[in-house]
PASEBA-1860 file (N, C-alpha, C; in nm, 3 decimals):
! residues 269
1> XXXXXXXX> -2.966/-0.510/1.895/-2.843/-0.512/1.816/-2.881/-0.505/1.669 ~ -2.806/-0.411/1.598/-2.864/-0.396/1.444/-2.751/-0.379/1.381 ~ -2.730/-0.480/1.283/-2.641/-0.499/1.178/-2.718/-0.383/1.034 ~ -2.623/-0.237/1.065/-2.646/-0.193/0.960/-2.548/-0.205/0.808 ~ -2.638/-0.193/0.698/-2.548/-0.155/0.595/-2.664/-0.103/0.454 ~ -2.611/-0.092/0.354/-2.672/-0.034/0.236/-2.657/-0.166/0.120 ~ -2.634/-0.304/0.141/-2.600/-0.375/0.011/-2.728/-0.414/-0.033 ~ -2.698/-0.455/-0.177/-2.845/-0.493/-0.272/-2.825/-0.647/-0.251
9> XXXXXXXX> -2.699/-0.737/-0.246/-2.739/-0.910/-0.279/-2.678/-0.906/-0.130 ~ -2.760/-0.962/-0.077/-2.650/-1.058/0.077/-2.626/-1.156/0.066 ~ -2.634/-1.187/-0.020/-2.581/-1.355/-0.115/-2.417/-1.312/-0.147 ~ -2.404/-1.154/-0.169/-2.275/-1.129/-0.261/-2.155/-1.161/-0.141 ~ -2.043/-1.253/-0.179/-1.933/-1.308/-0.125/-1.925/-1.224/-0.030 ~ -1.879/-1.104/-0.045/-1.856/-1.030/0.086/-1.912/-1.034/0.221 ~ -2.031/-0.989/0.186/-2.181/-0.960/0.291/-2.150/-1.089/0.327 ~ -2.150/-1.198/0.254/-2.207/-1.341/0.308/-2.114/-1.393/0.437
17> XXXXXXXX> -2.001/-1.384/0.409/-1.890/-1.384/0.483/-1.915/-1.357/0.612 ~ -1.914/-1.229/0.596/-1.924/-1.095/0.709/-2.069/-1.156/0.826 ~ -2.134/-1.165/0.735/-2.275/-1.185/0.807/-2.250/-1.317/0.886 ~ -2.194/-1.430/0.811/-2.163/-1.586/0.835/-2.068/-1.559/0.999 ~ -1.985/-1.494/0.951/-1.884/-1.466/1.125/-1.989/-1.388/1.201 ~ -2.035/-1.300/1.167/-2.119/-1.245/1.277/-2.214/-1.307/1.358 ~ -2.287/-1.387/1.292/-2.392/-1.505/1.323/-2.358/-1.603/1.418 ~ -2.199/-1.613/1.361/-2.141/-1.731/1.455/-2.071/-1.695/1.648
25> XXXXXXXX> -2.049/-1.512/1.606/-2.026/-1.504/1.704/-2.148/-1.459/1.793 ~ -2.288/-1.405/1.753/-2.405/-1.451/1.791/-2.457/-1.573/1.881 ~ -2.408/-1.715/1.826/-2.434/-1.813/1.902/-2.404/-1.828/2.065 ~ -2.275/-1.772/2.099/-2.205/-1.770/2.204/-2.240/-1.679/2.260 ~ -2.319/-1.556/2.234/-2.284/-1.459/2.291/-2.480/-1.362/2.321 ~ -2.491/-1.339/2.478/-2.602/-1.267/2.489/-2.666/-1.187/2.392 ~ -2.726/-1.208/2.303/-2.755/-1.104/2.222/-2.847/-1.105/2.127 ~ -2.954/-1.028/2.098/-3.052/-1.039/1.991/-3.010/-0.946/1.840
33> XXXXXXXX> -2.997/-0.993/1.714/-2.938/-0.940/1.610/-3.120/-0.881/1.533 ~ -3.065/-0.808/1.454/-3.161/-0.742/1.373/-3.080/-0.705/1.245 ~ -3.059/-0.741/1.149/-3.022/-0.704/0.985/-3.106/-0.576/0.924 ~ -3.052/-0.483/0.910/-3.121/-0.358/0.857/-3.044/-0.339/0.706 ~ -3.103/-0.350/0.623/-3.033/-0.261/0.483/-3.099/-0.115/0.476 ~ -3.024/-0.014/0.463/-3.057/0.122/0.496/-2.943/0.201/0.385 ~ -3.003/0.312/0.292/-2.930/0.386/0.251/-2.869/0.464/0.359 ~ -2.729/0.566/0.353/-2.664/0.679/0.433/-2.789/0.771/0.432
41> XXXXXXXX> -2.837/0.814/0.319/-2.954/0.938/0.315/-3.063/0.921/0.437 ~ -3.073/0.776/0.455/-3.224/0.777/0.616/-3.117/0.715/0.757 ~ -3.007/0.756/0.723/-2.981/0.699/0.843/-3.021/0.796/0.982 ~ -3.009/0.944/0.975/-3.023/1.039/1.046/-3.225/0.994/1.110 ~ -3.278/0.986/1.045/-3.385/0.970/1.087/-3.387/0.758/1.165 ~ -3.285/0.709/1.069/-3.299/0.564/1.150/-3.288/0.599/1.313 ~ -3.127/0.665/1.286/-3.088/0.707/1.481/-3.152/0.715/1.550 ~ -3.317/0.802/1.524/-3.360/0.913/1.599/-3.497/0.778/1.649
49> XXXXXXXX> -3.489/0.682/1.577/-3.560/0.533/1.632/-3.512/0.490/1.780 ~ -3.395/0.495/1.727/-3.323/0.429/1.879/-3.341/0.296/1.958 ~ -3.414/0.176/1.840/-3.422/0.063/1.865/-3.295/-0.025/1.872 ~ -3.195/0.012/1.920/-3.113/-0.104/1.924/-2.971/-0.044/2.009 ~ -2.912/-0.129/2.077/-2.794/-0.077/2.150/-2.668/-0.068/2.098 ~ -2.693/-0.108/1.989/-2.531/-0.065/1.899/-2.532/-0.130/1.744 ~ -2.461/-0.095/1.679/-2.416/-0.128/1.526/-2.311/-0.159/1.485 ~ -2.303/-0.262/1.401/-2.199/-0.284/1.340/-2.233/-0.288/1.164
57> XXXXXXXX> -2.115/-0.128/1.115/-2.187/-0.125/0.994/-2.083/-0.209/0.920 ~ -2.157/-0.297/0.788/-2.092/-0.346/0.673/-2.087/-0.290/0.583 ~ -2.083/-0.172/0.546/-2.050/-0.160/0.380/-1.991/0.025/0.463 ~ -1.926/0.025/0.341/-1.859/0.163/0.344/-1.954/0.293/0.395 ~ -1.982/0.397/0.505/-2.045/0.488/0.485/-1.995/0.602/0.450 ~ -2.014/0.666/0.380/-1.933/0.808/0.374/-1.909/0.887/0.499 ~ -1.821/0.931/0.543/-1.725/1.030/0.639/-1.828/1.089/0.720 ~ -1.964/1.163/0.618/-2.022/1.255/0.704/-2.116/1.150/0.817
65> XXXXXXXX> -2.152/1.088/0.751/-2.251/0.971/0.828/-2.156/0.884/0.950 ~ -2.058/0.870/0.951/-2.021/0.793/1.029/-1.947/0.887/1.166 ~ -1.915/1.036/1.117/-1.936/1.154/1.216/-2.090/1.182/1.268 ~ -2.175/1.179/1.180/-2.302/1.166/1.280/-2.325/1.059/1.379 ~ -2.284/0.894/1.375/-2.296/0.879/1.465/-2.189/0.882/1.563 ~ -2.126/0.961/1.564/-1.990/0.990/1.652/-2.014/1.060/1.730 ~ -2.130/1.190/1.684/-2.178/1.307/1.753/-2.320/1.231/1.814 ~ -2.425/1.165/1.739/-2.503/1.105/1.829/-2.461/1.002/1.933
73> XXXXXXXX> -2.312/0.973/1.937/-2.279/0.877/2.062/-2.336/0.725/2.040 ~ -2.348/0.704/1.916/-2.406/0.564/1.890/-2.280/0.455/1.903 ~ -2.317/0.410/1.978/-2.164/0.258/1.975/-2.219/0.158/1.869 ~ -2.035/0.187/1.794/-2.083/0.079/1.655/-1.933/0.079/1.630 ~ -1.911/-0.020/1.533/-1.792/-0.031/1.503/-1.799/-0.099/1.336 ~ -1.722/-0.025/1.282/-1.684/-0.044/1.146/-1.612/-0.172/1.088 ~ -1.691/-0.292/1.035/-1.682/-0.388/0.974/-1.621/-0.398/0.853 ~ -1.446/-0.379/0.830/-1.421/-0.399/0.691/-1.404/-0.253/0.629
81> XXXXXXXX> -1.379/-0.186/0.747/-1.350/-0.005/0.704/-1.248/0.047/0.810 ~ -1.238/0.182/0.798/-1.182/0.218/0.935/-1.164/0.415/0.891 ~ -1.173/0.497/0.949/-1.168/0.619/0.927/-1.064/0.695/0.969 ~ -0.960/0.708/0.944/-0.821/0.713/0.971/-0.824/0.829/1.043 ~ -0.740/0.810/1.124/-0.767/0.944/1.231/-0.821/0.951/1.361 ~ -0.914/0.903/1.352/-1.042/0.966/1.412/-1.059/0.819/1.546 ~ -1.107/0.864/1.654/-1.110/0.749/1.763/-1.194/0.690/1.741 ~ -1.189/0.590/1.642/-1.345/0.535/1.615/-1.304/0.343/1.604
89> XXXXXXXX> -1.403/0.255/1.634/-1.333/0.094/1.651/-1.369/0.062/1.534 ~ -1.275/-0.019/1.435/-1.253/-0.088/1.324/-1.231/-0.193/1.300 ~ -1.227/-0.269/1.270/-1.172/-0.413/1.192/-1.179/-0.399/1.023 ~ -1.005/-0.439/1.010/-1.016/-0.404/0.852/-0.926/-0.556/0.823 ~ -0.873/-0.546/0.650/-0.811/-0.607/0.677/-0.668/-0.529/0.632 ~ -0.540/-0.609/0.672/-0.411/-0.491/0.653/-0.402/-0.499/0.534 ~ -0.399/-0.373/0.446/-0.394/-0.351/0.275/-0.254/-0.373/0.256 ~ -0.177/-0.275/0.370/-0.042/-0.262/0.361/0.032/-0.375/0.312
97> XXXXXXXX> 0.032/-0.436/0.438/0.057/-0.604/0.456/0.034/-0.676/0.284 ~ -0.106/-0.693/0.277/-0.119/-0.746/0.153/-0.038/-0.694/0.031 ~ -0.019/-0.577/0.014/0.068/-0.520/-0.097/0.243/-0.562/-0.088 ~ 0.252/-0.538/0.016/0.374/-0.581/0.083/0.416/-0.729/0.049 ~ 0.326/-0.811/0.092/0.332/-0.926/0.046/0.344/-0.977/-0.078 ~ 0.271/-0.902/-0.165/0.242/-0.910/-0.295/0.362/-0.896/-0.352 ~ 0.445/-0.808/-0.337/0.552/-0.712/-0.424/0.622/-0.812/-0.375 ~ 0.684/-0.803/-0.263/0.771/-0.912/-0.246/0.767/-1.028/-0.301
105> XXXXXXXX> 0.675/-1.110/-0.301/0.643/-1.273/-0.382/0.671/-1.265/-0.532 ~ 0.635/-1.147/-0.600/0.613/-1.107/-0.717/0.764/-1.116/-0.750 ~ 0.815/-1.017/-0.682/0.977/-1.000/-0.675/1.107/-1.152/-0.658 ~ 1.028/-1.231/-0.593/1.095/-1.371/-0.527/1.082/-1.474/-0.671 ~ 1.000/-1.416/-0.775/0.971/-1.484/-0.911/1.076/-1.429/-1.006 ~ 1.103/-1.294/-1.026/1.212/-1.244/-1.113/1.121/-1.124/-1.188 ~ 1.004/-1.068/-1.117/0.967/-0.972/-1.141/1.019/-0.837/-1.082 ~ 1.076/-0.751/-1.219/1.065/-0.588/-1.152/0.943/-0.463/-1.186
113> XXXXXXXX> 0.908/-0.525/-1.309/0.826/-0.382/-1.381/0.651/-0.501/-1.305 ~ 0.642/-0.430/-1.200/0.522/-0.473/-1.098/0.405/-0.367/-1.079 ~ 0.293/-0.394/-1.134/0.184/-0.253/-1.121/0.089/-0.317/-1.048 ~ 0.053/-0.250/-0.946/-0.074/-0.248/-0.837/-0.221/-0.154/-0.895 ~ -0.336/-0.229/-0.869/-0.445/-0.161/-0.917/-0.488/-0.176/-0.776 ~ -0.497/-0.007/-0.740/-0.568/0.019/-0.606/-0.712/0.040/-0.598 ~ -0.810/0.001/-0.703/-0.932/-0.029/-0.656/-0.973/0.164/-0.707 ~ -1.118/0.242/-0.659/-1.158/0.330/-0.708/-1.101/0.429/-0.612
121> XXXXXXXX> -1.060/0.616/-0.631/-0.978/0.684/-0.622/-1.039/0.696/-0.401 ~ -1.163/0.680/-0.455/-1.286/0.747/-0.327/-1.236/0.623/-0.221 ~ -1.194/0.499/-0.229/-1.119/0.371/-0.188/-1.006/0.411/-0.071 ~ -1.085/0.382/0.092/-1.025/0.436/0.154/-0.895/0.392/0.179 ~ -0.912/0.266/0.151/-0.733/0.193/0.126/-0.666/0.223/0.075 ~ -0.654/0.303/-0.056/-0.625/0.288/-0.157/-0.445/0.364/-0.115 ~ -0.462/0.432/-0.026/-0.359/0.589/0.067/-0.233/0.444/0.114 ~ -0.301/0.370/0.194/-0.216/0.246/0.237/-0.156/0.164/0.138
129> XXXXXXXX> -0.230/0.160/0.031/-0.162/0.045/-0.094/-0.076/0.135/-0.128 ~ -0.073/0.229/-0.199/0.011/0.327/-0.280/0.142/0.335/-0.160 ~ 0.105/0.353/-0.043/0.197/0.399/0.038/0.290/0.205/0.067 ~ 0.234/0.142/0.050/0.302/0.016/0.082/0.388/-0.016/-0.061 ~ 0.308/-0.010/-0.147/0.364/-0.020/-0.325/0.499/0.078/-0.332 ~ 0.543/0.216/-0.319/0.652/0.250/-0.300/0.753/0.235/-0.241 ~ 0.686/0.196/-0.065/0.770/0.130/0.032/0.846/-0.019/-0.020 ~ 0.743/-0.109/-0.048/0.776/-0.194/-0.127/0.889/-0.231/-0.220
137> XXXXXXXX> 0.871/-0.141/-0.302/0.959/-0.132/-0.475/1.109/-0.087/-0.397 ~ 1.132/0.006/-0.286/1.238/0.109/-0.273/1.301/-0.001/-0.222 ~ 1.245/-0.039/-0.070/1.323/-0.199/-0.007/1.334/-0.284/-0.093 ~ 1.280/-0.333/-0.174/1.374/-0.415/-0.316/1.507/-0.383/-0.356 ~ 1.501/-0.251/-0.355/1.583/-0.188/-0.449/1.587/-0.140/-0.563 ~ 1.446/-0.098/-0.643/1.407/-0.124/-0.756/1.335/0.043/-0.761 ~ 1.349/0.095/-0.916/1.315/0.209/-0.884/1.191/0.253/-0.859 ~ 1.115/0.348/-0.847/0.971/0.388/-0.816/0.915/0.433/-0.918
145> XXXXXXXX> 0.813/0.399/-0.977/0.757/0.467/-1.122/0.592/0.460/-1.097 ~ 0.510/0.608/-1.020/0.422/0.586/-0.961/0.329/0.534/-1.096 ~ 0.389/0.543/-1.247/0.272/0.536/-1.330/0.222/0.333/-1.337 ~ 0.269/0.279/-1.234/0.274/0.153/-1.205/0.146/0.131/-1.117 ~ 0.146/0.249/-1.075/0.000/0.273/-0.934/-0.120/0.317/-0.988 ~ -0.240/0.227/-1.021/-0.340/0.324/-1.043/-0.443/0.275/-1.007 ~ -0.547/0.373/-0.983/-0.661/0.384/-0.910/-0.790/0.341/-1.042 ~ -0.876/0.246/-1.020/-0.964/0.267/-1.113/-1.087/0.171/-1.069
153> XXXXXXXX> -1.207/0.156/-1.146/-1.331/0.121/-1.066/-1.305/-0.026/-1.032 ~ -1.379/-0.076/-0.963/-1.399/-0.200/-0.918/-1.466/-0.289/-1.025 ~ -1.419/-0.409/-1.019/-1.531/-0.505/-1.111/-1.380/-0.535/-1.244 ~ -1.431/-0.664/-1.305/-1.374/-0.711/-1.429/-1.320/-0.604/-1.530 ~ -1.464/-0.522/-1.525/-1.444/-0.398/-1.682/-1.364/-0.284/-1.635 ~ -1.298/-0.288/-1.476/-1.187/-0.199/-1.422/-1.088/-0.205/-1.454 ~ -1.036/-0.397/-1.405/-0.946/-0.448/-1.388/-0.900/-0.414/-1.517 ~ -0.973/-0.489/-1.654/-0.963/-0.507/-1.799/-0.859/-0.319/-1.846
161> XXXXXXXX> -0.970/-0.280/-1.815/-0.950/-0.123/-1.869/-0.789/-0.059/-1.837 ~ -0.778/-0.084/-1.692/-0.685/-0.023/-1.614/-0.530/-0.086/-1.696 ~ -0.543/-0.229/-1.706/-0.426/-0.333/-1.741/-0.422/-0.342/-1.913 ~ -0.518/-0.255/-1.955/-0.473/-0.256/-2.105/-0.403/-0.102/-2.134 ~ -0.474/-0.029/-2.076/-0.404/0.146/-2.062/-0.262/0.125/-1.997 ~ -0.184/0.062/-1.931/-0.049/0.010/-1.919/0.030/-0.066/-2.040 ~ -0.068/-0.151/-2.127/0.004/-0.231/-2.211/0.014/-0.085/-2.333 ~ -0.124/-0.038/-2.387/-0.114/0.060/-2.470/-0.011/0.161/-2.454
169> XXXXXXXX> 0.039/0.219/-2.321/0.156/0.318/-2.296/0.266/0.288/-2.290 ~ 0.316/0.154/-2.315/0.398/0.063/-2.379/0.487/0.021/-2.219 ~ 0.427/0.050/-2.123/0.478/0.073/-1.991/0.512/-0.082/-1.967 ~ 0.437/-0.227/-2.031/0.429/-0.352/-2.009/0.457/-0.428/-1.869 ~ 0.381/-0.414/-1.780/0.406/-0.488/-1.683/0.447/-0.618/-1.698 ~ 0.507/-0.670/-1.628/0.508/-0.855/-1.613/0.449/-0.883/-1.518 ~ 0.377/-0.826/-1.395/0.299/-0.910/-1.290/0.227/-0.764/-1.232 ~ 0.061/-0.827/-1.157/0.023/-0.724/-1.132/-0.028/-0.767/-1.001
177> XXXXXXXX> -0.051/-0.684/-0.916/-0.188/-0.707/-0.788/-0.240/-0.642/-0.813 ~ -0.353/-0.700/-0.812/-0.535/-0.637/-0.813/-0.563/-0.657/-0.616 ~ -0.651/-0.570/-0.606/-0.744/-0.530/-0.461/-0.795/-0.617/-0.460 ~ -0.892/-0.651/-0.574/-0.981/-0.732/-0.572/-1.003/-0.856/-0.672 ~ -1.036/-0.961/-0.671/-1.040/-1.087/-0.742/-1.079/-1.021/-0.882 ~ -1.196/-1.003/-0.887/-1.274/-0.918/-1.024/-1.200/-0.830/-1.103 ~ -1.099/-0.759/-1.066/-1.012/-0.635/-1.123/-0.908/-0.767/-1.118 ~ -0.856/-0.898/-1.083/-0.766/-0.911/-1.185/-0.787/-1.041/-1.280
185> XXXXXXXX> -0.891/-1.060/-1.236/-0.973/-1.103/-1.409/-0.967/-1.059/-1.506 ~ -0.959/-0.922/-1.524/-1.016/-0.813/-1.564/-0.864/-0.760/-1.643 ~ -0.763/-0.806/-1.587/-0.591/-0.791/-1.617/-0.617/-0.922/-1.663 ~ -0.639/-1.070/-1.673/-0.611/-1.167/-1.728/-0.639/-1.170/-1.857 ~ -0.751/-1.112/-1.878/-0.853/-1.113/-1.993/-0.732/-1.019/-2.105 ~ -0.712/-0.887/-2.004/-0.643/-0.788/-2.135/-0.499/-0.824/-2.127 ~ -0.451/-0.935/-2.053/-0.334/-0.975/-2.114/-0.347/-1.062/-2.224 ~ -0.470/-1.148/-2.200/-0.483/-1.243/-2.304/-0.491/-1.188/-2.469
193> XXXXXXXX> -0.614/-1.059/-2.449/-0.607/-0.986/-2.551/-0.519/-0.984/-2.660 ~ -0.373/-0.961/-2.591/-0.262/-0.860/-2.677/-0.200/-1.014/-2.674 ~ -0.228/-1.151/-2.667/-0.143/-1.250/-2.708/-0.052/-1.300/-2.579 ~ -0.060/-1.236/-2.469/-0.002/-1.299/-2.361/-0.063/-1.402/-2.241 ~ 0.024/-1.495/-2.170/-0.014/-1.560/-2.123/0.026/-1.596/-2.015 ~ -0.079/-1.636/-1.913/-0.081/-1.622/-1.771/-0.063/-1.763/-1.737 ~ 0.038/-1.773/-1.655/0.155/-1.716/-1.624/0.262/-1.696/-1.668 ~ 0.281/-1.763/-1.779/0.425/-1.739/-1.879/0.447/-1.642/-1.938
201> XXXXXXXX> 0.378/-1.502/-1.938/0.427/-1.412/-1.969/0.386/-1.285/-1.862 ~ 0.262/-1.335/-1.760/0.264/-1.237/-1.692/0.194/-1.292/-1.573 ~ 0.237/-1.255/-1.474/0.202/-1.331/-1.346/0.111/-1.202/-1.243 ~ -0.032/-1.279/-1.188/-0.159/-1.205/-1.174/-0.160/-1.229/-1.028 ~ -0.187/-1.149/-0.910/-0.242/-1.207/-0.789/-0.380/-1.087/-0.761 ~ -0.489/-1.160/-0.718/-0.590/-1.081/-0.673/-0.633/-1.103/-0.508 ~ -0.739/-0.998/-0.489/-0.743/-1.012/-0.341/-0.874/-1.066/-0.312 ~ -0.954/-1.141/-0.225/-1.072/-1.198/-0.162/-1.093/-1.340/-0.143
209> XXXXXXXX> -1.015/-1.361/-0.224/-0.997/-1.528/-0.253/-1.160/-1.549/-0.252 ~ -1.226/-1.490/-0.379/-1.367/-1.496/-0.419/-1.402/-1.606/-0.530 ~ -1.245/-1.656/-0.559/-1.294/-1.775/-0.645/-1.399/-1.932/-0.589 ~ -1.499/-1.978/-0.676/-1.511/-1.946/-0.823/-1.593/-1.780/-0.880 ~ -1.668/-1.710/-0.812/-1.708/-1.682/-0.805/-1.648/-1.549/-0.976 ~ -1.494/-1.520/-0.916/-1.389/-1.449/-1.015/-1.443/-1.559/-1.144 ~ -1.457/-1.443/-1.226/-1.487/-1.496/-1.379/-1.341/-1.615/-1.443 ~ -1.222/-1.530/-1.390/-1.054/-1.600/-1.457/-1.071/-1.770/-1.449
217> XXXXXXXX> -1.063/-1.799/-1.632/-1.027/-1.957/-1.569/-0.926/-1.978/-1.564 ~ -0.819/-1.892/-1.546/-0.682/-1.916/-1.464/-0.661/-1.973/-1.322 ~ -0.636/-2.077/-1.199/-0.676/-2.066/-1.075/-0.603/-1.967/-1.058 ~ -0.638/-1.851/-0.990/-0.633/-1.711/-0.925/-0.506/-1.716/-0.797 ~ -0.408/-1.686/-0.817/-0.358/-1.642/-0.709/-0.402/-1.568/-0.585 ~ -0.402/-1.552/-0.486/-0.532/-1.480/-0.412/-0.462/-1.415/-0.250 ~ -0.507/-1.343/-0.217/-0.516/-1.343/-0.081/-0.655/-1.354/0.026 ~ -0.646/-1.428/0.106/-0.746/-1.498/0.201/-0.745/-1.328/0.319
225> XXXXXXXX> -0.848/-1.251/0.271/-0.900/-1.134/0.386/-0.925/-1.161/0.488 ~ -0.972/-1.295/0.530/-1.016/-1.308/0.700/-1.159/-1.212/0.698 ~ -1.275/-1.245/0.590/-1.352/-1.163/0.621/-1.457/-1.240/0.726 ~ -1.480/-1.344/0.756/-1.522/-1.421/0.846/-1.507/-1.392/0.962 ~ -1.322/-1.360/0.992/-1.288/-1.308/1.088/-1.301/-1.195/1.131 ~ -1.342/-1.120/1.068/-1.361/-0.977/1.099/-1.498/-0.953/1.143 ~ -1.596/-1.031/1.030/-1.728/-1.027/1.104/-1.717/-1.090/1.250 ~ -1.713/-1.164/1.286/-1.673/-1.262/1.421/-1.645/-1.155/1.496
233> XXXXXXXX> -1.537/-1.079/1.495/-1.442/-1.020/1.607/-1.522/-0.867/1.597 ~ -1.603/-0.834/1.527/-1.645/-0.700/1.509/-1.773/-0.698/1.590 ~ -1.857/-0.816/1.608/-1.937/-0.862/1.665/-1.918/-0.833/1.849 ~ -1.812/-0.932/1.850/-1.710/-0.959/1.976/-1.701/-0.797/2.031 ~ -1.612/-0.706/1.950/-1.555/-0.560/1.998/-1.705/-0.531/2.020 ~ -1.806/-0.479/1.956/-1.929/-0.401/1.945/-1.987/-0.480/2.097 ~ -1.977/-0.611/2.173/-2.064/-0.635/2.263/-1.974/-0.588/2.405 ~ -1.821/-0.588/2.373/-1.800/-0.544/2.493/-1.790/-0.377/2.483
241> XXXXXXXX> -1.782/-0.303/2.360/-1.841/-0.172/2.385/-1.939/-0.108/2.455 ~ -2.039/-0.241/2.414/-2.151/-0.190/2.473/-2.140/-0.258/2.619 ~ -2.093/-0.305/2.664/-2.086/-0.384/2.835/-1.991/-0.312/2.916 ~ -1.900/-0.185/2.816/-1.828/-0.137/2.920/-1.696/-0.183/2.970 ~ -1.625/-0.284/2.846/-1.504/-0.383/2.871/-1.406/-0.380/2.802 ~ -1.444/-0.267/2.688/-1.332/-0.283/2.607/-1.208/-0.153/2.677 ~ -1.125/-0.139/2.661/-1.083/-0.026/2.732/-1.012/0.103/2.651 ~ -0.986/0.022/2.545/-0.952/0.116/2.459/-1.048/0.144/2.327
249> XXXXXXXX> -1.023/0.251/2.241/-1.074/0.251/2.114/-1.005/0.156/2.003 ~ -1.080/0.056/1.954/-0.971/-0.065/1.898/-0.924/-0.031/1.719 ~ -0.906/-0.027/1.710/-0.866/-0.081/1.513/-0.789/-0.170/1.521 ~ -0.819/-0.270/1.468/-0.778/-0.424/1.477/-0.750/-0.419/1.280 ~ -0.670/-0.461/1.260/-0.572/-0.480/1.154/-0.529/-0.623/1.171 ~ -0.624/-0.690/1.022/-0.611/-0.874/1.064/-0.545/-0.900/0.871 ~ -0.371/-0.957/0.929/-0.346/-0.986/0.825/-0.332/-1.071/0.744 ~ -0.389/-1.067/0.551/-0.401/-1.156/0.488/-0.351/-1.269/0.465
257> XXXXXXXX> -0.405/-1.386/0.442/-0.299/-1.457/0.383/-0.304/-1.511/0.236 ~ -0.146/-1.529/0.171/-0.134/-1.521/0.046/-0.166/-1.677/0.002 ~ -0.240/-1.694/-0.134/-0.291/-1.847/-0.127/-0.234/-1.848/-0.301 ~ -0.120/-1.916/-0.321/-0.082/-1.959/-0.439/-0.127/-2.019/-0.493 ~ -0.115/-1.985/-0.642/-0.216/-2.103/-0.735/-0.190/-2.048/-0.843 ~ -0.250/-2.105/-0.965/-0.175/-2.105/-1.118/-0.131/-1.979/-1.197 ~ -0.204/-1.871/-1.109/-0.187/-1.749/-1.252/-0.085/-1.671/-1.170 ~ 0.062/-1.732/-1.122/0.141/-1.667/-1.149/0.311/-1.765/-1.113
265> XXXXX> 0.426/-1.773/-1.206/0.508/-1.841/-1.247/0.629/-1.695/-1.235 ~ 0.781/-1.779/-1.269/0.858/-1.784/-1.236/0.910/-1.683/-1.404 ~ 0.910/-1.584/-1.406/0.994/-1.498/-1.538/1.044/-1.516/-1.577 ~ 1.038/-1.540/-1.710/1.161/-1.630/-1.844/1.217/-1.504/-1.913 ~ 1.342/-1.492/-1.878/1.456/-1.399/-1.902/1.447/-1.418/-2.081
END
């Protein structure tokens, strides 16, 4: 059994998670694990090893690599991804859901002018947020203004960048969701910038519930990914793949939950 992926810290929140559920569902379960960090570029020659009876990859692979092992017939299942379309087993977590959630709560405060930062363009979620963020705004009742939606890199200096190019176009949000904890740090900081304040002038929710880890000394509004759970259950799918038990091709869609806390308040008219 070989836990592939490409990350540099396995210390970093994510991995740790992921790895932590996997381990645990390890204990219970027949099976010898092997941890591989491997770029996409050697994976074609990893295959052709053929030391292990299946994979479960953690980190994103690009499209073409994860069709190679589709065509080499390798049983593995995608940890925290999923390739839309295509008969392949996943565990993600629901983006939809989370956006959904988001807008609504946001909305239940006395927010309308609401902007979502969907993380980088290449961000396979990103199709589901945008598509939940309109769905969202329309069932409100509230109009659609995609320049509320934008795509931009991951990390603090995203978040920052993305949420000041809204204030500069005079567009002014009052509340935002970030993807990720780091991108809405990254909105706290450039609200603070221009003299505003979280939550009394603008209310923040991010996603991983990675605090402390999130730079914001705001406590972070958050959503809880279930990445524990996903490692766990990805573990679980990948052993009865390989035993011949699962019966279908799975994508398992495990949804967030929203964890309130200081950086976001109630809109003063």
């Amino acid at each position: 059994m070989v836990l592939l992926s490409d990350f540099d810290e396995a210390d970093h929140f994510y991995i740790s998670r992921l790895l932590s559920g996997i381990l645990s569902a390890a204990k219970s379960q027949p099976c010898a694990l092997k941890i591989i960090s491997i770029g996409s570029s050697y994976l074609s020659s990893f295959i052709e090893q053929g030391d292990f009876d299946g994979i479960v990859v953690l980190t994103e692979l690009p499209d073409s690599s994860v069709y190679l092992l589709m065509e080499k017939k390798i049983k593995f299942v995608l940890a925290g991804n999923d390739l839309t379309g295509e008969p392949i087993a996943g565990i993600t977590t629901d983006t939809f859901d989370a956006v959904a959630q988001a807008v609504t709560y946001l909305h239940s405060l006395g927010h309308k002018k609401i902007s979502i930062l969907g993380g980088p363009s290449y961000n396979k979620s990103i199709l589901a947020a945008r598509e939940a963020f309109q769905h969202s705004i329309e069932e409100l009742g509230l109009p659609y203004d995609e320049n509320y939606f934008l795509a931009c890199p991951w990390g603090e200096a995203g978040g920052y960048a993305a949420a000041d190019s809204l204030f500069a176009a005079g567009l002014n949000p009052t509340a935002f969701f970030a993807v990720e904890d780091y991108l809405a740090g990254g909105v706290i900081r450039a609200a603070e910038k221009r003299g505003l304040s979280v939550p009394r002038d603008i209310s923040v929710i991010g996603s991983g519930n990675m605090l402390p880890s999130c730079n914001s000394h705001v406590p972070l509004t958050t959503f809880d990914n279930k990445i524990y759970e996903i490692g766990f259950k990805s573990l679980e799918l990948l052993l009865k793949i390989i035993n011949g038990t699962a019966k279908n091709v799975c994508k398992i869609r495990i949804k967030p939950e929203l964890i309130i806390r200081a950086s976001c308040g109630q809109l003063s008219v």
